[in-house]
PLY file of the C-alpha trace (Angstrom):
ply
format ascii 1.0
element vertex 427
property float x
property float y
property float z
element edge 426
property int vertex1
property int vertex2
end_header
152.81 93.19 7.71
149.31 91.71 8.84
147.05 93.68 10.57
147.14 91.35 13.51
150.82 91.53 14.12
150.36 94.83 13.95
148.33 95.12 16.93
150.38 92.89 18.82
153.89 94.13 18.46
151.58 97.73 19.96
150.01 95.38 22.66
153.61 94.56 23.52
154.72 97.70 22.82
151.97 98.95 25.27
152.60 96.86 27.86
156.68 97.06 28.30
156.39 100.67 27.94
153.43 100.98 31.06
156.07 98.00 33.21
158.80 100.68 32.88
156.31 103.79 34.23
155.68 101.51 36.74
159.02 101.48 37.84
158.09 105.50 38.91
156.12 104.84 42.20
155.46 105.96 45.85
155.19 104.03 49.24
152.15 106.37 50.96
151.74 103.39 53.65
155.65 102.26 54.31
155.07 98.60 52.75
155.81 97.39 49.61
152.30 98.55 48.62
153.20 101.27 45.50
151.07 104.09 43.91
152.45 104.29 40.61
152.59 106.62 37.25
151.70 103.15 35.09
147.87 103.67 35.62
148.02 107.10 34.17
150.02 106.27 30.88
147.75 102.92 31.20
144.44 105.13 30.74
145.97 107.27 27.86
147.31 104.56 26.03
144.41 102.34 26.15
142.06 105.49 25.44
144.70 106.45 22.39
145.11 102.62 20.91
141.82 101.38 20.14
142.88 98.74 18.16
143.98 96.89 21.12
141.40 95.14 23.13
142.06 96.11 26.62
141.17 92.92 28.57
144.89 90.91 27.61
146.74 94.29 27.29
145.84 95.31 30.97
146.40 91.72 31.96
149.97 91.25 30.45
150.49 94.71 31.86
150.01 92.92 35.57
152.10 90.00 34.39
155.00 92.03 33.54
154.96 94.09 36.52
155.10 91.17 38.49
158.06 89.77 37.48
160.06 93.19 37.34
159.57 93.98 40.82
160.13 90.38 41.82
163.45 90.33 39.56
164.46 94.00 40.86
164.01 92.33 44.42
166.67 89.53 43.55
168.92 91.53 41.84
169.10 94.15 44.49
169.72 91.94 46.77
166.67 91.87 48.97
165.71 88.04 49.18
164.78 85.21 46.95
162.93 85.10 43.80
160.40 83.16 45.96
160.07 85.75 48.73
159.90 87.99 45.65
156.74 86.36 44.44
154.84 86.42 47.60
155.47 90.06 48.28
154.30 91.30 44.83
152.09 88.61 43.72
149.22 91.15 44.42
149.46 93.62 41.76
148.24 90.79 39.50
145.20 90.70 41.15
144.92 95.38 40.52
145.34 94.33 36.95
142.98 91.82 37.04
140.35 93.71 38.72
141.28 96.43 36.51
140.88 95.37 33.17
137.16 93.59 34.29
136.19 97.70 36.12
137.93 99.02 32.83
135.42 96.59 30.33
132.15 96.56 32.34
132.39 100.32 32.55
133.16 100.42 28.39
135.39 103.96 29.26
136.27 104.30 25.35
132.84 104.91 24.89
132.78 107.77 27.48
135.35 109.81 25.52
133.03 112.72 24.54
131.43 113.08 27.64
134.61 114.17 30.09
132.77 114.08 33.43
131.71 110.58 32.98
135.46 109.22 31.52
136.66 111.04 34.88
134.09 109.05 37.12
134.87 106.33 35.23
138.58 106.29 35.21
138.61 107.59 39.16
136.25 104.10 39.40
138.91 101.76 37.70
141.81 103.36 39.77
140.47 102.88 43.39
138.38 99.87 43.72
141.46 97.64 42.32
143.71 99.36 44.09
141.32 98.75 47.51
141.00 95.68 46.48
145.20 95.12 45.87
145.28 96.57 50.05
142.79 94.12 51.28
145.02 90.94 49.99
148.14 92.40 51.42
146.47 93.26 54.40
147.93 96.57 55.01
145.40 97.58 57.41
147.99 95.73 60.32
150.43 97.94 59.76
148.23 101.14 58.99
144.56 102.88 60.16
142.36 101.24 56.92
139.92 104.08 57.00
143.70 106.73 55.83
144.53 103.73 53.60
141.06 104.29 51.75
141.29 107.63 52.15
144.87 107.96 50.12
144.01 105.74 47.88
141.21 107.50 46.71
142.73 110.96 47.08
145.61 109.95 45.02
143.38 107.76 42.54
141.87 111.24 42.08
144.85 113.34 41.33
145.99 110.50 38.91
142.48 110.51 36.85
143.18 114.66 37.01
146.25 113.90 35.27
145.12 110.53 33.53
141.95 113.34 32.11
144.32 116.23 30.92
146.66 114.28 29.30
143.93 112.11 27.34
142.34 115.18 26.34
145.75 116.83 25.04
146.72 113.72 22.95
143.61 113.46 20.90
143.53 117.17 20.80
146.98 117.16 19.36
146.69 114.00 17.73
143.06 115.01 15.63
145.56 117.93 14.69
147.92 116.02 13.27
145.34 113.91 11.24
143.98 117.26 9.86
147.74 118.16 8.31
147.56 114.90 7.33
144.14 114.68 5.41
144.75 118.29 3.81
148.35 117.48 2.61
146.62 114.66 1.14
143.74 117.00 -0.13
146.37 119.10 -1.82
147.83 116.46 -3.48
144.79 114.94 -5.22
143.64 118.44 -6.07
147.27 118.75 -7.74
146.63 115.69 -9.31
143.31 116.21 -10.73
143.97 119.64 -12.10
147.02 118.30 -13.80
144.60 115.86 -15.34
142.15 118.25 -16.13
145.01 120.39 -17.83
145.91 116.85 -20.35
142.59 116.24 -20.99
142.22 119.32 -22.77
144.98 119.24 -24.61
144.51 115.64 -25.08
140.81 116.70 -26.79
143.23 119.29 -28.38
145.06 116.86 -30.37
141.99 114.17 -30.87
140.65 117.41 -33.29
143.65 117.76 -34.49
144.16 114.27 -35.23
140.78 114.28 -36.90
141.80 117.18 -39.33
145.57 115.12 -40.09
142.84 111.94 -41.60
140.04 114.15 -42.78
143.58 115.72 -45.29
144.73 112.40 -45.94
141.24 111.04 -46.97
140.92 114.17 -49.50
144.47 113.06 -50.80
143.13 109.56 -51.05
140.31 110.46 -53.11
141.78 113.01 -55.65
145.33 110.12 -56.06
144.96 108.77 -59.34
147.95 106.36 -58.46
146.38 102.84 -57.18
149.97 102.40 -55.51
149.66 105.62 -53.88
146.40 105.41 -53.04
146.50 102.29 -51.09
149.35 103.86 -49.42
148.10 107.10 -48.32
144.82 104.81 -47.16
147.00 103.05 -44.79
147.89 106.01 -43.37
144.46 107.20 -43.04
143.90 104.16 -41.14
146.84 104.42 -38.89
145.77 108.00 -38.10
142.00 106.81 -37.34
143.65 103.68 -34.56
145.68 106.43 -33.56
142.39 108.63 -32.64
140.94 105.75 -31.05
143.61 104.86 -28.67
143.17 108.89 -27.69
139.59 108.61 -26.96
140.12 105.48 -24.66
142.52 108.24 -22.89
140.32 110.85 -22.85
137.03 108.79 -21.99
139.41 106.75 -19.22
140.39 110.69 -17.50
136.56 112.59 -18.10
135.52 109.41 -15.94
138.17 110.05 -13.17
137.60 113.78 -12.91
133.68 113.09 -13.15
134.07 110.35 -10.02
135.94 113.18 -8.31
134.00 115.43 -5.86
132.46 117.92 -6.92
131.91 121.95 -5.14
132.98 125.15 -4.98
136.24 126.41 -3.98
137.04 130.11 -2.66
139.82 131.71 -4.74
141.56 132.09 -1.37
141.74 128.16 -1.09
142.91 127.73 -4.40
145.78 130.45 -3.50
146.37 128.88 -0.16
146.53 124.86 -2.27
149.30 126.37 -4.64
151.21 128.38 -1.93
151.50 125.03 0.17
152.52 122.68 -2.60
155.26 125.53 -3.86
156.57 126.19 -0.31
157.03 122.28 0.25
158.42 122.12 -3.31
160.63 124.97 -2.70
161.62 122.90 1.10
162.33 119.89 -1.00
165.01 121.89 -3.57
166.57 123.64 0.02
165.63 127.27 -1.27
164.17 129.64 0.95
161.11 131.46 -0.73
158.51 133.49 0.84
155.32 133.62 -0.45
152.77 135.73 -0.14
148.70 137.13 -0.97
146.21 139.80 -1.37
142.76 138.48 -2.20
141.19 141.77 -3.19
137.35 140.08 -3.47
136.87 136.28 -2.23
134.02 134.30 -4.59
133.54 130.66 -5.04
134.21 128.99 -8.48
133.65 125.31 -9.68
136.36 125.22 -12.05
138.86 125.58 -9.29
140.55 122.56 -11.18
142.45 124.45 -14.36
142.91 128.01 -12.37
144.93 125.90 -9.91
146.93 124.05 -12.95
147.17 127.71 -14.38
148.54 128.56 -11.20
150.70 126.06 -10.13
152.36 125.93 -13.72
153.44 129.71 -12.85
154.37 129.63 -9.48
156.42 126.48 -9.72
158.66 128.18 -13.02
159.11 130.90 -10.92
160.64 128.24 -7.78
162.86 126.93 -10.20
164.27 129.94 -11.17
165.50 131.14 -7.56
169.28 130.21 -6.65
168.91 130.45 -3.37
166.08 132.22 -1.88
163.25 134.25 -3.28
159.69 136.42 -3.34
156.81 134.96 -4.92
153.67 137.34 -4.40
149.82 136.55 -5.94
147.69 139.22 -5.96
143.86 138.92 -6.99
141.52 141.60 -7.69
138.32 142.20 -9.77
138.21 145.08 -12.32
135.87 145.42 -15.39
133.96 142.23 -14.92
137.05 140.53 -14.76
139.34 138.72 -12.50
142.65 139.58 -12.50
145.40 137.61 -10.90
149.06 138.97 -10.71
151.67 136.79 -10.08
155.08 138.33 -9.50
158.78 137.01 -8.68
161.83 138.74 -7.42
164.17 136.03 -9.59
166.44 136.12 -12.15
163.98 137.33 -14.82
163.28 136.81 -18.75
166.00 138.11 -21.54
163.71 140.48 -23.30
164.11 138.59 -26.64
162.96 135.41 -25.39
159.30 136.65 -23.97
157.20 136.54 -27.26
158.82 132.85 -27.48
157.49 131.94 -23.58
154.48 130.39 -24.40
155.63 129.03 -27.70
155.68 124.56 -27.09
159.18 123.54 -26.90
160.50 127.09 -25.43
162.49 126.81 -21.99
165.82 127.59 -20.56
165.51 124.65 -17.66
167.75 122.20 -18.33
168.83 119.10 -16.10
172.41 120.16 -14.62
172.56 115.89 -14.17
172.16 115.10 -17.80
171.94 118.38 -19.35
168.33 117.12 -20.90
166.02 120.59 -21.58
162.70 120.78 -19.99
159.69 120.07 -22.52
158.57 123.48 -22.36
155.17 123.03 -22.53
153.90 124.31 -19.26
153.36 128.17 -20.57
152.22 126.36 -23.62
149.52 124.84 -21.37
148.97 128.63 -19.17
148.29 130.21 -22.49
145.76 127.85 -24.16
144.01 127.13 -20.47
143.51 131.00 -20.61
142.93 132.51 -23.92
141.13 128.87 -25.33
138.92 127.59 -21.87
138.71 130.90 -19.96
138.59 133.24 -22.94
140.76 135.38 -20.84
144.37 136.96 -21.68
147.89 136.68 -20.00
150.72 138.97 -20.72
154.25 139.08 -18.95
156.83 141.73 -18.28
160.30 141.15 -16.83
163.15 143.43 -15.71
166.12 141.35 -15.06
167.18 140.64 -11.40
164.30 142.67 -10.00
160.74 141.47 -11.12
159.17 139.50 -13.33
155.24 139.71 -13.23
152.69 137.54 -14.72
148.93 138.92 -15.26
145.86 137.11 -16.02
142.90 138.11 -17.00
139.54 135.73 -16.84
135.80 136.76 -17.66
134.18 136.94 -14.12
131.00 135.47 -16.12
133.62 132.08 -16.92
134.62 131.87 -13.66
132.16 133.40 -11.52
129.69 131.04 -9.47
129.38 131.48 -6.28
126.37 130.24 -4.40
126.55 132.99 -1.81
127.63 136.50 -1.90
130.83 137.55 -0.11
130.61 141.49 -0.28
133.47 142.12 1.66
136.72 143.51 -0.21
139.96 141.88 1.33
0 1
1 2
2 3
3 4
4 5
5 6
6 7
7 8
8 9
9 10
10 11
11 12
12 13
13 14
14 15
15 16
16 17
17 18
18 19
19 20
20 21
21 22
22 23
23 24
24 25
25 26
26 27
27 28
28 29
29 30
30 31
31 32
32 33
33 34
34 35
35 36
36 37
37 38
38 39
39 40
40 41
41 42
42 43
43 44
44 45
45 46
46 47
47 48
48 49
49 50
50 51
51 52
52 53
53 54
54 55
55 56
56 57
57 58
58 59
59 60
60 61
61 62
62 63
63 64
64 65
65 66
66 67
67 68
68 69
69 70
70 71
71 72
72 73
73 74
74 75
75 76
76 77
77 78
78 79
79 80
80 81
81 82
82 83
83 84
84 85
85 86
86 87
87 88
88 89
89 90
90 91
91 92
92 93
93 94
94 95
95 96
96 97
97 98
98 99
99 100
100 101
101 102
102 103
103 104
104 105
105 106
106 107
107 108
108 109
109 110
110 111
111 112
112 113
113 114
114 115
115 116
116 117
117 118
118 119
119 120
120 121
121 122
122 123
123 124
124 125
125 126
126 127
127 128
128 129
129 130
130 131
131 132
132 133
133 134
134 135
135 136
136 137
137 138
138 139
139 140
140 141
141 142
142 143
143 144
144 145
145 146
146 147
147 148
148 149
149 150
150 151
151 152
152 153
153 154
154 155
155 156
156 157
157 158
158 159
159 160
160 161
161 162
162 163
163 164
164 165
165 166
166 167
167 168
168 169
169 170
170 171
171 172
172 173
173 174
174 175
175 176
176 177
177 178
178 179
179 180
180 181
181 182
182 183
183 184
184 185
185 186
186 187
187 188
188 189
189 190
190 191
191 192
192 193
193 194
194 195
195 196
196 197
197 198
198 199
199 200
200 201
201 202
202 203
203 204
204 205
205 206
206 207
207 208
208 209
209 210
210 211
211 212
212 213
213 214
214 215
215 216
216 217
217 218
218 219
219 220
220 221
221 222
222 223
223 224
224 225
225 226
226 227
227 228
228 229
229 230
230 231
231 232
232 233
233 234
234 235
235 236
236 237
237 238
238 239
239 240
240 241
241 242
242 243
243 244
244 245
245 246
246 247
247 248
248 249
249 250
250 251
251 252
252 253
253 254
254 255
255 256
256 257
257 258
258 259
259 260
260 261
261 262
262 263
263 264
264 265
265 266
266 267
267 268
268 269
269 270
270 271
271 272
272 273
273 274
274 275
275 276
276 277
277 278
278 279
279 280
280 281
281 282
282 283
283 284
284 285
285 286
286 287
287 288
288 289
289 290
290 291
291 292
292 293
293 294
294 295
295 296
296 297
297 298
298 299
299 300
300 301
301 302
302 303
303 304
304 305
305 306
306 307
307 308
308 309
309 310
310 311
311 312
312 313
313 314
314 315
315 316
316 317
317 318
318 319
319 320
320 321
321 322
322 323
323 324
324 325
325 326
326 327
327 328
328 329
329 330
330 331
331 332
332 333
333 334
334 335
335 336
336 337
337 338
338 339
339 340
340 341
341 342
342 343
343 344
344 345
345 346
346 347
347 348
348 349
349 350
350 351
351 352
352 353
353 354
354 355
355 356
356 357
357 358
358 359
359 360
360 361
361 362
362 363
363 364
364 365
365 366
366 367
367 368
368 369
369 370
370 371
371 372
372 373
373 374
374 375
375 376
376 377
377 378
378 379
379 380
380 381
381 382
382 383
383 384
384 385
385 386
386 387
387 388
388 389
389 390
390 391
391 392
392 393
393 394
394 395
395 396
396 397
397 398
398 399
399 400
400 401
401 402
402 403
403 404
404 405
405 406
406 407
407 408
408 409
409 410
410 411
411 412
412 413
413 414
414 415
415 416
416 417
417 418
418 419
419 420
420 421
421 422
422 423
423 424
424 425
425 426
């Protein structure tokens, strides 16, 4: 769909929606003259819908109008369509007047200063309005001087109204854009520390491949067999294309996480960016899991990226255990120059033999219950090596069944630690 039938199916939208609030009205003078609620959800639309230029929307408002009240004169059985027309042909001539007040005066623009969008909007709501009285000529069947005076006194309680409830929508809709931008914030942080996570593994196996063809070249060399040699030399070569297509990969993700910004996080948003990917994770599988913190000393760190994938690999195995509901508690503390991070579930636990094999690649007990497939078992695998191999840090685990099972890290503050400002107080 085209931007510009976007913006007109809302210009439409717009304008049946304001017809039908115009349908709400009073009679302050007797006639068939009508304050109405449309100005009011007029204002906030047009101040809410940028997108759509106000001068036709305000106009096909007046056309619309027209027509209704005319029909709804027919069909309840006041007159002719014709009578119809000359009775209500004047609120054309509001919308008219209107939408010219409602350009000259550029009231978007006036958003951020409130006094002046109330002056403004008071502005567009009385002079058409005066001017709408004048062509019917109400002032034969009413003292003009109280018809000026209503009008104005109700054009002010409707900007009152027209002012609150512009103010509440942006309020409430700039809140819903902030959800919005952070849920997508969490998501590409997700992203890039799973990325981060492969890419050192991926480096990982590019040294490993590199040892697999440095072997085979030694085997090539000390083969006395020409047959064998040319065959153990193809494999060399197949190894070496193999360790090129892996440093496309790896040169392809160091550029995506380089592009990415780059700053400090506090260890409390990197606790808060799990949490809320884990509780909507744990929404998604209809469990009900609390979760909860303790930061015990808030610092900023720039490799935010692998303790969230460290993280996120634990809390998520822990989600996936629970049946039905569950406790997931992360508690962070500094002790002896290092940063300790407990993670702890009320679940189903570990069998004691299998917790030397955790962190072993291949190891799970997650199976699909759709195809009875078994997990790859390589997220510990990943835990373990981000700790002990990037951090040069330890992790250890200890389990009682059905009542706890507690994960505890250990970084080097001096390999994590780099804060640009000091936060001194203990939480």
């Amino acid at each position: 769909m085209t931007a510009r039938r976007q913006n007109i199916e809302k210009l439409l939208l717009v304008a049946i929606f304001t017809t039908f609030m115009g349908q709400i009205y009073m009679l302050p003078f007797g006639t068939s003259f009508r304050l109405t609620f449309a100005v009011v959800v007029l204002n906030v639309l047009m101040l809410t819908f940028k997108e759509i230029e106000p001068f036709p929307a305000i106009n096909l408002v007046g056309i619309l109008m027209f027509f209704v009240r005319s029909g709804l004169y027919v069909i309840n059985g006041n007159g002719t369509l014709i009578e119809g027309f000359g009775i209500y042909y004047p609120v054309i001539f509001f919308y008219i007047f209107y939408s010219i007040i409602f350009t000259l005066l550029d009231v978007r623009s006036l958003i951020k200063t409130p006094l002046a969008l109330f002056l403004a909007i008071w502005i567009c709501d009385s002079i058409p309005n005066i001017i709408e009285v004048v062509i019917r000529q109400e002032w034969r069947s009413a003292n003009f001087e109280e018809i000026i005076f209503t009008i104005i006194l109700i054009g002010l309680l409707r900007t009152f109204i027209t002012t609150i409830l512009v103010y509440l929508s942006r309020y409430y809709y700039e809140k819903s854009k902030e959800r919005e931008n952070h849920h997508i914030f969490v998501e590409r942080i997700l992203l890039m520390s799973n990325l981060k996570t492969e890419l050192f593994f991926l480096r990982k196996s590019k040294k490993d491949i590199e040892d697999a063809m440095r072997r085979s070249f030694l085997v090539y060399e000390k083969t006395a067999d020409l047959e064998l040699k040319e065959s153990v030399l193809a494999v060399t070569k197949d190894i070496h294309e193999i360790k090129k297509d892996y440093s496309r990969v790896i040169s392809g993700l160091e550029k995506s996480i380089k592009d990415s910004p780059v700053y400090n996080m506090d260890i409390r948003e990197i606790i808060d960016i799990v949490m809320t990917a884990n509780r909507k994770y744990a929404l998604e599988k209809k469990l009900q899991v609390k979760f909860e913190s303790f930061i015990g000393f808030d610092f900023r760190t720039n490799d935010y990226l692998s303790v969230i994938s460290i993280l996120n690999n634990i809390v998520t195995n822990a989600v996936e255990a629970f049946k039905d509901k569950g406790h997931v508690i992360i508690e962070q503390y500094v002790k002896d120059k290092e940063m300790v991070i407990k993670v702890s579930n009320d679940g189903a636990g570990i069998e004691p033999q299998d917790i030397p094999l955790i962190f072993e690649a291949g190891f799970s007990t997650k199976f699909n219950e759709n195809n009875g497939i078994m997990a790859s078992g390589i997220g510990l695998t990943h835990v373990k090596h981000l700790v002990e191999d990037y951090f040069d840090g330890r992790i250890s685990v200890t389990s009682i069944k059905n009542e706890e099972t507690c994960f505890k890290i250990g970084i080097p503050l001096e390999r994590i630690f780099s804060r640009s400002e000091t936060k001194s107080d203990i939480r």
